[in-house]
C-alpha positions as CSV (number, residue, x, y, z in Angstrom):
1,X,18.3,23.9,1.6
2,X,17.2,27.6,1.4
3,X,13.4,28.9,1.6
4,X,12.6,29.6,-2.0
5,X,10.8,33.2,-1.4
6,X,12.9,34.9,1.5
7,X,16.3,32.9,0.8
8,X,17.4,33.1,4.7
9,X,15.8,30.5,6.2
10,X,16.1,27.0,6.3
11,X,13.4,25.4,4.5
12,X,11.4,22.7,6.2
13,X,8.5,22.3,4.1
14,X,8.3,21.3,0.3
15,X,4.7,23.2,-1.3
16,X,3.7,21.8,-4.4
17,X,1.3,23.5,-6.6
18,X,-0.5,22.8,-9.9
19,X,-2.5,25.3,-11.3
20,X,-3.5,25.1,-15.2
21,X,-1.2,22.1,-15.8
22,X,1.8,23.5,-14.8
23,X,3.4,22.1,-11.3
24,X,5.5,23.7,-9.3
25,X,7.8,23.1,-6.6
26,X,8.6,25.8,-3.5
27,X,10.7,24.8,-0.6
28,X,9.7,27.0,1.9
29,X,10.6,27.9,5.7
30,X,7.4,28.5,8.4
31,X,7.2,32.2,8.3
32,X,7.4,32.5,4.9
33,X,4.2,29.9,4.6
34,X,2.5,31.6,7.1
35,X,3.4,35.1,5.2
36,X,1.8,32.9,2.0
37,X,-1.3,32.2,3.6
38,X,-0.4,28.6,3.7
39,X,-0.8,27.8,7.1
40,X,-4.1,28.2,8.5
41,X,-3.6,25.6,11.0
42,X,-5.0,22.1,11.1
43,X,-2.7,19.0,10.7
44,X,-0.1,21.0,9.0
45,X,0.4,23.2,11.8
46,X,-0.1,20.7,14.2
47,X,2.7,19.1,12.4
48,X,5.1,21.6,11.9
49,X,4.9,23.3,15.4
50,X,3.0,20.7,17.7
51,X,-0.2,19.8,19.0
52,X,-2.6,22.8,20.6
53,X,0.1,25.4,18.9
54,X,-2.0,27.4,15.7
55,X,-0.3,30.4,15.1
56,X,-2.7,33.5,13.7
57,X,-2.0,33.5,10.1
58,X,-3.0,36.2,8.3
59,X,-2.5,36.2,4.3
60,X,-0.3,38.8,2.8
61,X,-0.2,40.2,-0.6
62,X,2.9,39.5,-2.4
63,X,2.9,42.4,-4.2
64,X,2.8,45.0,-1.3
65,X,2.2,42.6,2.0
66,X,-1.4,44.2,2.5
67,X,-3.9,41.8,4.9
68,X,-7.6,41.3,3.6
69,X,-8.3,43.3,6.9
70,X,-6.5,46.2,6.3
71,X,-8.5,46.3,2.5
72,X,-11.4,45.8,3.6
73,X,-11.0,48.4,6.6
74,X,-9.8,51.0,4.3
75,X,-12.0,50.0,1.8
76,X,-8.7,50.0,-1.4
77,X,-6.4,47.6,-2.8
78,X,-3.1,47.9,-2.4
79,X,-1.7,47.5,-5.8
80,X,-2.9,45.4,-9.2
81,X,-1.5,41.6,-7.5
82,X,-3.7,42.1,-4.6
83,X,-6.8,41.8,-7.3
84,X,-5.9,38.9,-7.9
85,X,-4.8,37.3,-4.5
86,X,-7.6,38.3,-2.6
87,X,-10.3,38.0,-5.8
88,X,-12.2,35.8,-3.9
89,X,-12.7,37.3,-0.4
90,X,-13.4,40.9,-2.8
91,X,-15.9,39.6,-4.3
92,X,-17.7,38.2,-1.7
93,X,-16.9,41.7,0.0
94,X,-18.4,43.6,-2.6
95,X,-21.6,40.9,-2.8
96,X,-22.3,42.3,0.7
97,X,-22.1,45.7,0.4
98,X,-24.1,45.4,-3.2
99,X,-25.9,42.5,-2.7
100,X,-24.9,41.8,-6.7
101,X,-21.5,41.5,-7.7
102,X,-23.0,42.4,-11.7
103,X,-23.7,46.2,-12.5
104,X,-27.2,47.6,-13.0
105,X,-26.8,50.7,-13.7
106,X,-28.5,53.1,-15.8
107,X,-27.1,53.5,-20.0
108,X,-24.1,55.9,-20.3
109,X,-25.0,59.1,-21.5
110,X,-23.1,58.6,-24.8
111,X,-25.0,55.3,-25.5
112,X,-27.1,57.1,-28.0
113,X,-24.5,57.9,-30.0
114,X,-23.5,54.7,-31.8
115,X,-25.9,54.2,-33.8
116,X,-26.1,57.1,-35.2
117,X,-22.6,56.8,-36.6
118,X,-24.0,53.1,-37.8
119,X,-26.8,54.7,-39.4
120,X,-25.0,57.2,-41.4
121,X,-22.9,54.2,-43.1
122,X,-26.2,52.6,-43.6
123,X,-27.2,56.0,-45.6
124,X,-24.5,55.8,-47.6
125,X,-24.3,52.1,-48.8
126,X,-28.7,52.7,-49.4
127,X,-28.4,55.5,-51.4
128,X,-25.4,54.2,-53.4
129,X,-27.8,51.1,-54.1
130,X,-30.4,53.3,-55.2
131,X,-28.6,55.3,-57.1
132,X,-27.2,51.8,-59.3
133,X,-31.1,51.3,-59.2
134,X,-32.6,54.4,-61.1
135,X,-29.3,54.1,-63.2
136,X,-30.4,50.2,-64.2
137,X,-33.8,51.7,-64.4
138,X,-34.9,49.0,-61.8
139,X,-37.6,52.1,-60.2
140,X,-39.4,49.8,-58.3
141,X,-36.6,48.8,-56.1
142,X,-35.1,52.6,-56.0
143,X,-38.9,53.5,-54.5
144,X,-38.3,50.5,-52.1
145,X,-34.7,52.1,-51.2
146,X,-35.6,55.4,-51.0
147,X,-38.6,54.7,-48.3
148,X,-36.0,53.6,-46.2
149,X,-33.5,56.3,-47.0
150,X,-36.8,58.7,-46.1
151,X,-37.2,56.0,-42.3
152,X,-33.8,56.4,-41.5
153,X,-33.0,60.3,-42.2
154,X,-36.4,60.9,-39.7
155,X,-35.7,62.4,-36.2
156,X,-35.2,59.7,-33.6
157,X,-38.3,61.3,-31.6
158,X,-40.4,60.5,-34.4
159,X,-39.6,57.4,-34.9
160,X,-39.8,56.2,-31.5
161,X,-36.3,55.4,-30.5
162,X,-35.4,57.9,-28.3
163,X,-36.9,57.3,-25.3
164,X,-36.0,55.2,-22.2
């Protein structure tokens, strides 16, 4: 039978895999294993091509064929599957380089921004509520309402927000 990924070659080896439940089934010839990342010698290789005989295996995107050498000398990925194939060895990369692999950077610029917007919804829905207050002529709880109107219109300076 034919290898399942290059369909030239005779396949000599049947790979299964089960990842999330689901199994599947590759027949595959050597080169296209050792293209995979499958053989990284051991029993396998001993196997396929004899004792003391452990080729150099170097894994290959599937996507574009790019080594974890080649990314990591140039310091890219060479397209979106290569995220994903080598998401191990890049993260472990970036732990080195960063010595955190979670960000800790300072607050985007427009961070300050949201809530404002959530405040001025706020406004509205308090003032509507006070307004259905005075016209129930419930005053105490309009006074109540319009402190907070008065809290939330003040500058965020003097209120204490704004700094960080």
């Amino acid at each position: 039978m034919l290898c399942d990924i290059c369909k030239k070659n005779q396949a000599q080896i049947s790979y299964r895999q089960v990842a999330g439940g689901q199994e599947t089934i590759l027949h595959l010839c050597p080169s296209c294993m050792a293209n995979m990342g499958l053989l990284g010698g051991g029993i396998l290789a001993g196997a396929l091509f004899g004792e003391g005989h452990t080729p150099q295996v170097q894994r290959r995107c599937p996507g574009c064929g790019s080594t974890f050498e080649q990314i990591a000398e140039k310091g890219k990925l060479g397209c979106a599957q290569c995220y994903d194939f080598f998401g191990e060895d890049v993260a472990r990369m970036v732990g080195k380089i960063h010595g955190n692999l979670t960000h800790q950077g300072k607050i985007p610029h427009s961070a300050h921004l949201a809530p404002r917007q959530d405040r001025s919804a706020e406004l509205a829905a308090l003032k509507e509520e006070m307004q259905a207050a005075v016209e129930s002529q419930n005053f105490e709880r309009a006074a109540v309402l319009r402190d907070q109107i008065r809290a939330l219109e003040q500058p965020e300076c003097a209120r204490g927000e704004g700094e960080q």
